[in-house]
N, C-alpha and C positions, 0 to 999 in steps of 0.2 A: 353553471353558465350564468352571468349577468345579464338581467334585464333594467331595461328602463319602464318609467311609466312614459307614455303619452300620449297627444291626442290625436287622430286623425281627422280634418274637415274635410268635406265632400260636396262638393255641389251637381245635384244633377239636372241638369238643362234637357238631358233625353231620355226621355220616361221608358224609352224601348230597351233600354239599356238597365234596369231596374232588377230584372231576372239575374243575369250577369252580374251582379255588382251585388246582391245578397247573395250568390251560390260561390264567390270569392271571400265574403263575410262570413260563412260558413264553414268553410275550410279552416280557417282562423277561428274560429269559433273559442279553441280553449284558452288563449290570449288575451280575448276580448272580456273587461271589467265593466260596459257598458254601453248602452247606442242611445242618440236621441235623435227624432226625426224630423222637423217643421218641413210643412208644405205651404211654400209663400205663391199662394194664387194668383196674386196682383201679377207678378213677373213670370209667372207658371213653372218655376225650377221650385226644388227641393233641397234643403241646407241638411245633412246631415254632420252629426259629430261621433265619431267610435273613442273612448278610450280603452286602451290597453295598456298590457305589461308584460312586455316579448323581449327576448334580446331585438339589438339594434338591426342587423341582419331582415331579422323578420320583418319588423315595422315597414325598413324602407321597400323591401320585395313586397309587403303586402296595400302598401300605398302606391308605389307605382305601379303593380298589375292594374288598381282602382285606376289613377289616373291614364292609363293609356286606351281605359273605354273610351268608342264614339259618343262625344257628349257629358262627361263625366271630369269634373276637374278632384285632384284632392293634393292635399299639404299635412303632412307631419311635426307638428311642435312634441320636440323632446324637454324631459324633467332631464335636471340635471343628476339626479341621485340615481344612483345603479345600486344592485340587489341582486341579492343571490336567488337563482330559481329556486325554485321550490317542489316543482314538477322530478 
C-alpha cells in the first residue's frame, strides 16, 4: 500500500479536550514518525505538530477525528512523494 509523508497541525484552545486527542494519537500511534508540542501561555492554546507516514486514507480519517474535538482545530499538509509501506 502507498503511503505519504505528512504533517498534521493542531491547535488546541480546550485543555479538557487533551485526554481525547492523545488517546486518538495513540491509536495512530504506528504511523506517527514524530510529535512536537509548544504551549503558547500568552494566548493559553497549545500548537502541536505530528508527522507521519500513512497511506492517504489514514492521515485524513485521523486528522479529521482530531479536528471535530470541542476546541481542537487541525490541517493536514501532504508530501508530494508516495512509498511503498513497509509494514
Amino acid at each position: 500500500m502507498e503511503t505519504r509523508v505528512a504533517i498534521i497541525g493542531i491547535i488546541v484552545e480546550n485543555p479538557d479536550q487533551v485526554g481525547t486527542l492523545n488517546a486518538i494519537l495513540h491509536e495512530y500511534s504506528q504511523y506517527i514518525i514524530g510529535r512536537m508540542g509548544i504551549p503558547y501561555h500568552e494566548r493559553n492554546i497549545s500548537i502541536i505538530s505530528v508527522a507521519v507516514d500513512a497511506p492517504q486514507d489514514i492521515i485524513s480519517t485521523m486528522s479529521g477525528r482530531i479536528g471535530r474535538l470541542d476546541g481542537i482545530s487541525a490541517k493536514a499538509a501532504y508530501s508530494r512523494i508516495t512509498g511503498a509501506d513497509a509494514s
